[in-house]
C-alpha positions, 0 to 999 in steps of 0.5 A: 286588081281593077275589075271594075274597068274604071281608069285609074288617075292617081297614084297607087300604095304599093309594098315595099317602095321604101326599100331603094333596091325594089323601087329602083326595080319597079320604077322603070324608064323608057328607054331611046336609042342604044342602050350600050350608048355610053351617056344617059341623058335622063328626064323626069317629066308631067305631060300636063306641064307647059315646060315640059311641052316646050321641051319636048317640041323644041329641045328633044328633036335636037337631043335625038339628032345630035346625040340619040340617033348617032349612038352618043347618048340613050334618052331615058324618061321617067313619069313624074305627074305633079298631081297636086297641080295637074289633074290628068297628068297621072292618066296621061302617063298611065295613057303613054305606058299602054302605047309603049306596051304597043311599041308607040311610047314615043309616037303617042308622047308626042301626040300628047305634048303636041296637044297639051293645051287642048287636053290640059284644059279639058275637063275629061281627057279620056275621049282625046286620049283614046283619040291620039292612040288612034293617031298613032295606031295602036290597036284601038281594044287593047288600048282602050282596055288598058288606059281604062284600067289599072294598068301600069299604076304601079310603074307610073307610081313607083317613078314619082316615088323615085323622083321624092327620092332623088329630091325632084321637085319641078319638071322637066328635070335633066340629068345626064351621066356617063357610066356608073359615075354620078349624074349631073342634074340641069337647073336648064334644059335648053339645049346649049346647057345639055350640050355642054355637060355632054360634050364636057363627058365626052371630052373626059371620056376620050381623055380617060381613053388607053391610046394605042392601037 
């Protein structure tokens, strides 16, 4: 492992990503609302890219009420750092999976889109990083000893793998399913489109429903 205590800012090899079972197993999302919510409402996103920014501040807030906090829907997001464009993204994700290891994933993310234009444009994120996990409160050692690692390399590298693999090739992107059945991805991510594919799950669902007592 990393025993030089430097941070570590861009994917990882690791063994055996090209096997689907233990990609799928290593690429790990984070996860919002009731696990057992009968649709999933997934993302793959860049914290360094604009629209991801404007989703996050505009389009979640809504996705949460209506449908995360009323046990509707879960919210699932994968790391997906366009490295070739946007040189912090990948610390900025490895950053956000050290709050999570505190219980501040969703606190911290919203720190990060929150000052995206501030930090993007920074030559050397590292200070406001460590500043935002301030802001959130996480214990300030063990954040700083984690996103001054390699820690969580792994999980961040093997969620850009899994997006190679489903064929993503902007951010956000939204796809939303209902159970086990096939995910249907969003070419928009304003929130009348989510609505509609939700609604319409929901609608199939019911339908689908043995009536009775």
């Amino acid at each position: 492992s990393n025993t030089l205590g430097t941070a570590v800012s861009e994917p990882v090899e690791i063994e055996g990503l090209d096997d689907m079972e233990t990609l799928v197993a290593m690429a790990q999302g984070v996860t919002k609302g009731d696990a057992d919510a009968p649709i999933t409402i997934v993302e793959f996103a860049d914290y360094q890219c604009p629209g991801c920014g404007a989703f996050a501040l505009s389009v979640k807030p809504q996705i949460d009420l209506t449908y995360i906090e009323t046990g509707k829907a879960k919210f699932v997001y994968y790391d997906f750092p366009l490295i070739s464009i946007h040189a912090h993204a990948f610390l900025a994700a490895r950053a956000g999976r050290c709050a999570d290891d505190q219980g501040k994933f969703w606190e911290y993310q919203n720190e990060l889109f929150r000052n995206q234009p501030t930090w993007a444009a920074d030559q050397a994120p590292m200070g406001r990083f460590l500043d935002y996990g301030e802001a959130v409160g996480v214990d300030m050692d063990t954040f700083e000893g984690c996103v001054k690692s390699d820690r969580h390399a792994d999980v961040v590298s093997a969620n850009m793998r899994l997006g190679y693999e489903l064929g993503i090739d902007g951010t956000p992107t939204i796809m939303i399913s209902q159970g086990r059945g096939m995910a249907r991805r969003l070419n928009n991510f304003d929130f009348q489109s989510i609505q509609t594919v939700v609604e319409d799950f929901m609608a199939a669902a019911e339908a689908e429903a043995p009536t009775g007592n």
